[in-house]
VMD Tcl script that draws the C-alpha trace (Angstrom):
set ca {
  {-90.72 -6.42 -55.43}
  {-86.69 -7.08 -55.62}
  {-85.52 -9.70 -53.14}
  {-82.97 -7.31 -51.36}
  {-80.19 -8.41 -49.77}
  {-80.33 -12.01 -51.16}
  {-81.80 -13.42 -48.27}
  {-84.44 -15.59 -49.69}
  {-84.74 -16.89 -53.75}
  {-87.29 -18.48 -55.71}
  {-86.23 -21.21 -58.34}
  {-88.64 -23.50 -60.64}
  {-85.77 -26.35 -59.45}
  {-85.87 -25.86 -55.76}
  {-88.55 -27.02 -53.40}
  {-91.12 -26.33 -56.49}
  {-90.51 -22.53 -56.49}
  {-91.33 -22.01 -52.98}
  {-89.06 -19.23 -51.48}
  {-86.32 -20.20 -49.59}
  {-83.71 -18.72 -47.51}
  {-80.08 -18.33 -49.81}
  {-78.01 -20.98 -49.95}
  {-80.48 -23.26 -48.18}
  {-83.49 -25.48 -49.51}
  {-85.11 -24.05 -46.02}
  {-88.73 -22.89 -47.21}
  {-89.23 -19.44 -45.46}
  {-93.10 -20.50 -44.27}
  {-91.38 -22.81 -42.22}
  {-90.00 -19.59 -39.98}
  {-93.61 -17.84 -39.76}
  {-94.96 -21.35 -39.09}
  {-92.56 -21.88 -36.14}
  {-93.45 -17.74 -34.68}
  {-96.95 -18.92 -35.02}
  {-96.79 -21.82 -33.17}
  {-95.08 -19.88 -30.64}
  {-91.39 -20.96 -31.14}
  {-88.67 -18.32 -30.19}
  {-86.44 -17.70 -32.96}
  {-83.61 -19.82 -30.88}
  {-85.86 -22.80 -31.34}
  {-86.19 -22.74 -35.03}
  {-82.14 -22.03 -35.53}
  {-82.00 -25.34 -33.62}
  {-84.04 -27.21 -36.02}
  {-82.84 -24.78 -39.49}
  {-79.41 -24.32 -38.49}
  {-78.21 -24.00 -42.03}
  {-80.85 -20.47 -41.69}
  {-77.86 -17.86 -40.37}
  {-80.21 -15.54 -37.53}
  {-79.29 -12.59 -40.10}
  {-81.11 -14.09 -42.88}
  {-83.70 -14.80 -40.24}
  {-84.35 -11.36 -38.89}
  {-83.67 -9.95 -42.02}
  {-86.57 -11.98 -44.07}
  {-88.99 -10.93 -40.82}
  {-87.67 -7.25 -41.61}
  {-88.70 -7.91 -45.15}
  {-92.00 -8.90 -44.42}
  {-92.82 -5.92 -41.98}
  {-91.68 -3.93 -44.58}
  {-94.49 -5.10 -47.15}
  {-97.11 -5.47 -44.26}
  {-96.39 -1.58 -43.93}
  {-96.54 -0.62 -47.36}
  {-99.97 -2.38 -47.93}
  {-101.36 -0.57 -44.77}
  {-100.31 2.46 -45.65}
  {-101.42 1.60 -49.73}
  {-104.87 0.70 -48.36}
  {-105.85 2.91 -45.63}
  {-108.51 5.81 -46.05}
  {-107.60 9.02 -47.26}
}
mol new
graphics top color blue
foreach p $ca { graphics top sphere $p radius 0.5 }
foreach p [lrange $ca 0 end-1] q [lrange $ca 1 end] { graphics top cylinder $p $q radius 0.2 }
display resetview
């Protein structure tokens, strides 16, 4: 699946090819970690302020998106 948007990248180079947020070396697990944990979004900006609340939402879009596409993939016909 394309990246859209280039909100997050993957590089060999950077944080050992984990995906992070464009323009960043912010690892995007660290945002699901934090909603886990039960941090508001406001709380991890204050820690990853260099993490716009665009890219944010958008990479939490992103990941709905695929969520959806596997349940839909995967459910009984």
């Amino acid at each position: 699946m394309p990246i859209r948007d280039n909100v997050i990248h993957s590089r060999k180079d950077t944080m050992s090819g984990a995906p992070v947020f464009k323009g960043t070396r912010v690892v995007v697990k660290n945002l699901f970690d934090y909603l886990a944990g039960g941090y508001s979004l406001d709380e991890y900006q204050d820690d990853f302020p260099s993490v716009s609340r665009e890219q944010a939402i958008r990479a939490l879009d992103m990941a709905r998106e695929v969520l959806e596409q596997i349940a839909y993939e995967t459910a009984p016909q």
